[in-house]
TIFI-42569 format. One record per residue (C-alpha): x, y, z. Coordinates in steps of 0.1 Angstrom, whole numbers, plus 5000, padded with zeros to 4 digits. Each point is the difference from the previous one (the first is absolute). Example, Ala and Ser with C-alpha at 12.3 -4.5 7.8 and 13.67 -1.06 7.14 Angstrom:
2
+------+------+------+
|   px |   py |   pz |
+------+------+------+
| 5123 | 4955 | 5078 |
| 5014 | 5034 | 4993 |
+------+------+------+
END
This chain:
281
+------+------+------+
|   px |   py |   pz |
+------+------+------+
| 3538 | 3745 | 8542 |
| 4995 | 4969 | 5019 |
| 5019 | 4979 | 4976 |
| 5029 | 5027 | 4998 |
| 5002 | 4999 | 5037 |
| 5003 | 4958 | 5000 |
| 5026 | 5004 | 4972 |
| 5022 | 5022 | 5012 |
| 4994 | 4984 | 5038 |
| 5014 | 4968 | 4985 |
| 5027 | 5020 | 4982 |
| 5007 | 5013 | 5039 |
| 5000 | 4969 | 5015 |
| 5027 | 4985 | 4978 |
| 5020 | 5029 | 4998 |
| 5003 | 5002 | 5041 |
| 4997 | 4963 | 5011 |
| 5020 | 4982 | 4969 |
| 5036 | 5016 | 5010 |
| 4988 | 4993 | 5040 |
| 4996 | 4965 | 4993 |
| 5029 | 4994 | 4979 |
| 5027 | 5017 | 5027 |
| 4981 | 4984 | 5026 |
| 5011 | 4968 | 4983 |
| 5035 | 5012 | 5002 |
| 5007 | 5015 | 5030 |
| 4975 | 5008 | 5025 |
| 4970 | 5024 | 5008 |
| 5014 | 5033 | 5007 |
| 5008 | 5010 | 4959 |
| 4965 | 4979 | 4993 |
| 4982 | 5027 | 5024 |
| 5017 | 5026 | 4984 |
| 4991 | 4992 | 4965 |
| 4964 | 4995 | 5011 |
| 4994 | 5040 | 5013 |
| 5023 | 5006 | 4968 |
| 4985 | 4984 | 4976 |
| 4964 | 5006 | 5012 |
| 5000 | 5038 | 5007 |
| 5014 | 5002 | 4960 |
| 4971 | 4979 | 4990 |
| 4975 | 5014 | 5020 |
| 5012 | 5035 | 4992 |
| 4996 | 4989 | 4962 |
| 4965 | 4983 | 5007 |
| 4990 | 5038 | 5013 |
| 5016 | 5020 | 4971 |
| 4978 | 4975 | 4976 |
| 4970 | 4998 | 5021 |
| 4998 | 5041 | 5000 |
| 5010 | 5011 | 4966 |
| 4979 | 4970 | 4978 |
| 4974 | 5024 | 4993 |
| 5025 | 5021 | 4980 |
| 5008 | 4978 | 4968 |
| 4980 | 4965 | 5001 |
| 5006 | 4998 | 4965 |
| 5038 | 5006 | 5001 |
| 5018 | 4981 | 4972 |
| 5029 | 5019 | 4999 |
| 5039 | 4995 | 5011 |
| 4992 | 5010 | 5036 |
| 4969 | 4978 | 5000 |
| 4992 | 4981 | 5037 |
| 5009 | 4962 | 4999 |
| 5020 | 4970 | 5004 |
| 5034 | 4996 | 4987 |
| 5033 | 4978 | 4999 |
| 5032 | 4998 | 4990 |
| 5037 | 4982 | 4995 |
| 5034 | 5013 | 4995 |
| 5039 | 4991 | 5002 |
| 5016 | 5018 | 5028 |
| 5034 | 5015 | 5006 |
| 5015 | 5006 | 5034 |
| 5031 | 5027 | 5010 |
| 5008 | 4989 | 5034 |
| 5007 | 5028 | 5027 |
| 5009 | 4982 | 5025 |
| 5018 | 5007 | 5038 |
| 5031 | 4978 | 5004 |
| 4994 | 5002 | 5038 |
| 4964 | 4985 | 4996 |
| 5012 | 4971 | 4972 |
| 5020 | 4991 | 5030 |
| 4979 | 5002 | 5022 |
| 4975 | 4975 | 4987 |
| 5022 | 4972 | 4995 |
| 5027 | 5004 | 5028 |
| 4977 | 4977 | 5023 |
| 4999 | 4972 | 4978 |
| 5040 | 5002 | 4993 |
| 5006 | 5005 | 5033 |
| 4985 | 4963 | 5006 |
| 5015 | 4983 | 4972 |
| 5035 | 5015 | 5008 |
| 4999 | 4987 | 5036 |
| 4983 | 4966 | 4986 |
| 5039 | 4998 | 4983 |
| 5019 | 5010 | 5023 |
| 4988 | 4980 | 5029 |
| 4988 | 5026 | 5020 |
| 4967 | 4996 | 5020 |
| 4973 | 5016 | 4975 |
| 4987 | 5028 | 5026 |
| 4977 | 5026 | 4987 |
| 5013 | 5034 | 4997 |
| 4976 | 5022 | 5028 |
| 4983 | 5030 | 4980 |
| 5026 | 5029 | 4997 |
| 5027 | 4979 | 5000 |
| 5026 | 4998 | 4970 |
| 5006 | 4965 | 5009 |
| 5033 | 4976 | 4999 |
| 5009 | 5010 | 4961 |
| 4994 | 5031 | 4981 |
| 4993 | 5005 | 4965 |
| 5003 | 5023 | 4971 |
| 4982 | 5003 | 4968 |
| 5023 | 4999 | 4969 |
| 4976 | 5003 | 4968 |
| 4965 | 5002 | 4991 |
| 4990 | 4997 | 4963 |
| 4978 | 5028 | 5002 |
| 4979 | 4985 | 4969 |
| 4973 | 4978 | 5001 |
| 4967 | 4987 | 4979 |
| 4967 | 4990 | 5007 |
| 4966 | 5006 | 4990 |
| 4968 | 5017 | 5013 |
| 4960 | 4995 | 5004 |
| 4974 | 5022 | 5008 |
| 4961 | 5001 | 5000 |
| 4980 | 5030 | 5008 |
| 4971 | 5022 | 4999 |
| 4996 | 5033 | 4983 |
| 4973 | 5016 | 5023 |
| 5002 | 5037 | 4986 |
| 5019 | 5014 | 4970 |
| 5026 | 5009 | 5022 |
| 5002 | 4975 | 5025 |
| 5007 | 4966 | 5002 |
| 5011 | 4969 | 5030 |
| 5017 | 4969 | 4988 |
| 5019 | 4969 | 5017 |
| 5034 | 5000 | 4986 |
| 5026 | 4967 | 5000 |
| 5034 | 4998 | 4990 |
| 5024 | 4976 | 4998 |
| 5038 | 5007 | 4999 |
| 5024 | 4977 | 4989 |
| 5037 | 4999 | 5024 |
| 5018 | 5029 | 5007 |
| 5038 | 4983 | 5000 |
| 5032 | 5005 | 5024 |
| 5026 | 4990 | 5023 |
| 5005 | 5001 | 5045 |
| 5029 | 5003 | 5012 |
| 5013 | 4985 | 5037 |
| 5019 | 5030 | 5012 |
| 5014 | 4990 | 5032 |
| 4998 | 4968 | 5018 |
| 5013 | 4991 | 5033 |
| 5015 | 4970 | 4992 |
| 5034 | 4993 | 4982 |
| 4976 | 4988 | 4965 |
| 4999 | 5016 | 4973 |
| 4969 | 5024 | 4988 |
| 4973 | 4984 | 4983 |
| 4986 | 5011 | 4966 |
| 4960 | 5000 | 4991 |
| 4980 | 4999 | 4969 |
| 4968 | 5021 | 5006 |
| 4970 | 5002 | 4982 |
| 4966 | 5022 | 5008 |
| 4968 | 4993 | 4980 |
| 4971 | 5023 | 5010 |
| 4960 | 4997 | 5001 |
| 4978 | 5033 | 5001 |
| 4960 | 4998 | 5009 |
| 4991 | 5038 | 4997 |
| 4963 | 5018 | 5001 |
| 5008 | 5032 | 4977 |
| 4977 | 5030 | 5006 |
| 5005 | 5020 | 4958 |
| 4991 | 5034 | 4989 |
| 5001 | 5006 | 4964 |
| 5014 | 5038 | 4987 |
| 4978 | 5001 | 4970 |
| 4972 | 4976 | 4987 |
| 5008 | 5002 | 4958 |
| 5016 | 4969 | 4982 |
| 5033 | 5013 | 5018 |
| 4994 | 4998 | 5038 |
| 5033 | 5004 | 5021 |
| 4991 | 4993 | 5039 |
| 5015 | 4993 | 5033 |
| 4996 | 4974 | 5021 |
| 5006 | 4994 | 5040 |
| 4995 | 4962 | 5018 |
| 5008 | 4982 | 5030 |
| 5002 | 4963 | 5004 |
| 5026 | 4974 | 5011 |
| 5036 | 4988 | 4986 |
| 5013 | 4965 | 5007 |
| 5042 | 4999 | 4990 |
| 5006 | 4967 | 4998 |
| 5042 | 5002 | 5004 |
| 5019 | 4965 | 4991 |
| 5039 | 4999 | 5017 |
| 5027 | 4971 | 4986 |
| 5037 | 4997 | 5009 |
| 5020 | 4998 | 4975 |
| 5037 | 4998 | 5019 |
| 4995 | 4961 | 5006 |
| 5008 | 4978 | 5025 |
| 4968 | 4991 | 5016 |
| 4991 | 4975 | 5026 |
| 4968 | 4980 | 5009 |
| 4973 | 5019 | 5017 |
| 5012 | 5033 | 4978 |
| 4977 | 5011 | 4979 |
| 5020 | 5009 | 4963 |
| 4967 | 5024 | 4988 |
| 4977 | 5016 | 5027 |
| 4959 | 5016 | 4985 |
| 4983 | 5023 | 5026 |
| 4970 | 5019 | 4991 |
| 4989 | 5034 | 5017 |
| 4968 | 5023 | 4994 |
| 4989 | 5031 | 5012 |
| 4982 | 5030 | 4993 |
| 5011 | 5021 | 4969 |
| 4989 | 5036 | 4984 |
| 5000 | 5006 | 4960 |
| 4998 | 5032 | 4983 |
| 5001 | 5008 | 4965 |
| 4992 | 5014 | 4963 |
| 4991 | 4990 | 4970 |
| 4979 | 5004 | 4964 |
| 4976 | 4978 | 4981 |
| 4992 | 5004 | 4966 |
| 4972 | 4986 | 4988 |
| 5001 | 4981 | 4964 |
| 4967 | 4994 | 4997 |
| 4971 | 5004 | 5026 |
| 5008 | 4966 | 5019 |
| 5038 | 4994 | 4995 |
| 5025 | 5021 | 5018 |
| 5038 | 5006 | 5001 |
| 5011 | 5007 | 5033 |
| 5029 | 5016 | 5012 |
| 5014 | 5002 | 5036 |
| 5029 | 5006 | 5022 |
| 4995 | 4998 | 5038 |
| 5024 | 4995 | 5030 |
| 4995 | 4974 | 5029 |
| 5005 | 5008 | 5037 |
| 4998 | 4968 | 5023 |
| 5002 | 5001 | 5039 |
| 5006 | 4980 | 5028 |
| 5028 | 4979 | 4995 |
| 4997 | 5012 | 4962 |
| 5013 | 5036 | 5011 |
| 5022 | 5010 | 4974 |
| 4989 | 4972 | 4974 |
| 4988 | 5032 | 4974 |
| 5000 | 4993 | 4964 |
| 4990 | 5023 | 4969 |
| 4975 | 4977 | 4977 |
| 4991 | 5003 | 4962 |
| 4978 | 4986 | 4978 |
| 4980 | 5000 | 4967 |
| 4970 | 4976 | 4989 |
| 4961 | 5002 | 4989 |
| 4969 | 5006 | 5021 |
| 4967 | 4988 | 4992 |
| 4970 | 5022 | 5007 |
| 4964 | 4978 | 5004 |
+------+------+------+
END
């Protein structure tokens, strides 16, 4: 029981503090604390269920067997995004650039205000690819927590200036947003055969990275032709899936989940899918 407890402690420990530290990297303590109480009431609920129920099977070789496992897939992303909150996110850093070239002082736009330009979004390719990781531990034959990361390659599209105060004329923008997700997923399996459909609810963080470039031309020294700005915050998952099991240690898994970031995120949602192998220790 003792060694149990210690394994599925560490299991804990990485699940909650792992995303922490890695957000806390990129942008500050307030997600990091979140993921912590996250991330640790999944594991610690997980350490209970095993601690309490270990008597039941200690032999257990099935599919719904306790342990380790790990996995990789490709990814697939259907972006469902708000136009207001594409915007949104990179209207401060085109707000600067714009009065960089036009020889207006550069003054910060207060909170709440729209600022000296306004913008629009054109187009979004709402496609994009990536791939996902996950380790995890099976504590009951219906429950499992796992750290989840996924990596999206750019979601593609165009700003428009849509008014300017000036006699110029409106300024054109390549945009790109490439996403990171650091998730703790709490999963509950329907059935425990070689066929085990399940669902799957997490919370973690989101950092958008989101890249801006003007394409109309005519720039000037002190403009900057391509902008990068990089935003996390907290973010929800829920999903389904199935794994089928070819033989007792190598899984095909099968999931579909949706992504709800917040913050500055707000409105950021994206459907993902993907297929790959698990490994059960």
């Amino acid at each position: 029981m003792l060694k149990k407890a210690a394994v599925i402690g560490f299991t804990g420990l990485a699940l909650g503090v792992s995303p922490a530290a890695a957000d806390a990297l990129s942008n500050g303590s307030t997600v990091a604390l979140t993921m912590v109480a996250g991330g640790g009431l999944m594991s610690v609920g997980c350490m209970a269920i095993a601690l309490l129920t270990e008597d039941e099977d200690e032999e257990e070789a099935g599919y719904d067997r306790r342990g380790f496992y790990a996995g990789l897939s490709p990814s697939y992303a259907r972006e469902n995004f708000s136009d207001s909150s594409v915007v949104n996110l990179v209207d401060g850093e085109l707000q600067e650039n714009l009065q960089l070239l036009r020889g207006t002082p550069v003054q910060p736009s207060p909170p709440g205000d729209p600022g000296l330009y306004t913008f629009s979004l054109d187009d979004v390719d709402s496609d994009s690819f990536g791939g996902t990781g996950r380790v995890g531990y099976r504590c009951h034959p219906y429950i499992s927590a796992e750290l989840q990361f996924e990596a999206l390659d750019k979601f593609e599209g165009t700003i428009m200036e849509t008014d300017t105060p000036f006699n110029d004329s409106p300024r054109n923008f390549d945009l790109e947003l490439e996403s990171l997700v650091l998730t703790t997923n709490a999963k509950g399996y329907l059935l425990t055969g070689r066929y085990q459909p399940f669902v799957l609810l997490g919370v973690g963080f989101m950092r958008m990275e989101s890249k801006t470039r003007d394409f109309s031309g005519g720039t000037i020294p002190g403009f900057a032709a391509q902008q990068s700005e990089r935003t996390a915050e907290f973010a929800a998952r829920y999903g389904a899936g199935l794994d089928f099991y070819l033989t007792d240690n190598v899984v095909v898994s099968a999931e579909g989940s949706y992504l709800m970031p917040t913050g500055k995120l707000d409105g950021l949602d994206y459907y993902q899918f993907s297929v790959g192998l698990l490994y059960r220790f």
